[in-house]
Structure formats: structure tokens, C-alpha cells
N, C-alpha and C positions, 0 to 999 in steps of 0.2 A: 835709341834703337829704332824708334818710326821714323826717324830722318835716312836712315839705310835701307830702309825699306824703300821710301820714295825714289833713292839714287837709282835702285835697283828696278824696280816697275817702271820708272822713266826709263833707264838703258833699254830693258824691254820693249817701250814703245818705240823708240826713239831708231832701233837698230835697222828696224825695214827700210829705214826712209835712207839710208846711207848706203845700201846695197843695189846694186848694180842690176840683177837679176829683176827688178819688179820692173821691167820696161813694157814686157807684154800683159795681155791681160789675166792670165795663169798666175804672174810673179807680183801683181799686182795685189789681186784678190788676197793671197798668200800672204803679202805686207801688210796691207790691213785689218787683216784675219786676226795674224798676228799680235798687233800692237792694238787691236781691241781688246782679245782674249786676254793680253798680259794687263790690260787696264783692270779689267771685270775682276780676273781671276785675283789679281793683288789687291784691290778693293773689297772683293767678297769673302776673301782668307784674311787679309792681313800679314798674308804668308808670302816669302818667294818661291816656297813650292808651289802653290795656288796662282802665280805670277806665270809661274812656266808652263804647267796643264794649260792653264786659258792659253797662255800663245801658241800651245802645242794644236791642241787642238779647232783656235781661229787661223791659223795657218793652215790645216789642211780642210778645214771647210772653205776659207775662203779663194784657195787652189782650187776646190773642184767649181765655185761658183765662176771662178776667172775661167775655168777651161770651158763652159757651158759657155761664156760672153764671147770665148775668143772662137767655139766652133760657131756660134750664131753668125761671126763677121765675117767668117771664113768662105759663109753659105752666098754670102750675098754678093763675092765675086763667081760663086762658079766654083767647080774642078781645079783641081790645078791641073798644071799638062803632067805629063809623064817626067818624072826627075823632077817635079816642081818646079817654083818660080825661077828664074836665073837672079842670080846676083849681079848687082851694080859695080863700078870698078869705080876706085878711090881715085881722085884727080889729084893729090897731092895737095889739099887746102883743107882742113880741116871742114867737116858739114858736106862739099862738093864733090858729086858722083856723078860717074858717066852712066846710062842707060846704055845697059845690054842691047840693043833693040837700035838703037838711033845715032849711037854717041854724042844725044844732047849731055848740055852739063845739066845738072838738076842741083840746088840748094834743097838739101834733107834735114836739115840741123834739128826739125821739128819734129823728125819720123824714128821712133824706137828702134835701137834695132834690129833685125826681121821682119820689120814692119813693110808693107804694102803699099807702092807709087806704082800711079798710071802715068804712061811715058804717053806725051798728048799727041806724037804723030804717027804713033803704030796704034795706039790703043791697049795695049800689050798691058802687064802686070810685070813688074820687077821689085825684087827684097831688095831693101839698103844693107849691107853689111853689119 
């Protein structure tokens, strides 16, 4: 019976890191929130109900700590313009996007995405798709 319980608190942890959504810092936070509280909550119950409260509940604390990170980053470009950032247009290679602004190519592969590139000859801010 404790060896199902393990498969179980494992799957718990284990689910954020397989989800697509933890790219930004909201989804992040949210992930780890998660797969903490499912650690805690299955460790301090013994229980998969106690498995699920902790995740319930490290997921939405750690959503609000990721939105507090991601408005702090947000600060330290500025405003956005009106309609916000523009988005990048996809070149047909996976990772490789055209700047709005330039039509340089840019290698993103690194950049979450929604995430934030400075196009280096306008100066501009552009989202990767």
C-alpha cells in the first residue's frame, strides 16, 4: 500500500515539469508550488488526499509569487505601447523568428514563449510567439 502511495506523490511532483504552461514566471511558480505542496502534503498525511491539498494549495501560492516576479520584470522594460508588444513572425525553422521591427532573423530557442527580445537595431521590445 506505501509503494502506491509513492507512485502517487511522485506523479504529483513529477506532472508540472511535463506541462507546457510553466514557461512564464506565473506557470512556473504554479509548478513548483505544486510539486512542493504534493511532496509536503503526501509526506505529512501519508495520504493522496494530503498529496492533493498541498498541490492545490503550492500551486496557487506559487502562481501568485510567479505573477509578483513576472510583474517585477515587466517593470524594468517600461510600459508597453498601446496593443502591447508586437509579435515576432515565424521563419519556417524551428527556434527562428523575424523581428517585427527589422526583419532581422533572431535565434529564440532560448526565449519562453511570450517572453521578451530586444531587436538590437531599432531597440524596440518584441514577444516570440
Amino acid at each position: 500500500m506505501r509503494k502506491n502511495h509513492l507512485k502517487i506523490i511522485s506523479a504529483f511532483a513529477l506532472l508540472p515539469l511535463a506541462l507546457n504552461s510553466c514557461d512564464t514566471p506565473t506557470g512556473q511558480g504554479a509548478g513548483y508550488g505544486a510539486a512542493a505542496g504534493a511532496i509536503i502534503g503526501g509526506a505529512a498525511t501519508g495520504r493522496v488526499r494530503g498529496a492533493a491539498i498541498g498541490a492545490a494549495i503550492g500551486a496557487a501560492s506559487g502562481a501568485l509569487i510567479g505573477a509578483a516576479i513576472q510583474e517585477d520584470q515587466a517593470a524594468r522594460y517600461g510600459p508597453p505601447p498601446p496593443g502591447g508588444f508586437p509579435f515576432a513572425r515565424f521563419s519556417g525553422t524551428p527556434g527562428l523568428f523575424y523581428s517585427p521591427y527589422t526583419n532581422r532573423l533572431y535565434d529564440l530557442r532560448g526565449v519562453p514563449p511570450g517572453g521578451l527580445t530586444r531587436d538590437i537595431d531599432s531597440g524596440q521590445l518584441f514577444r516570440k510567439p
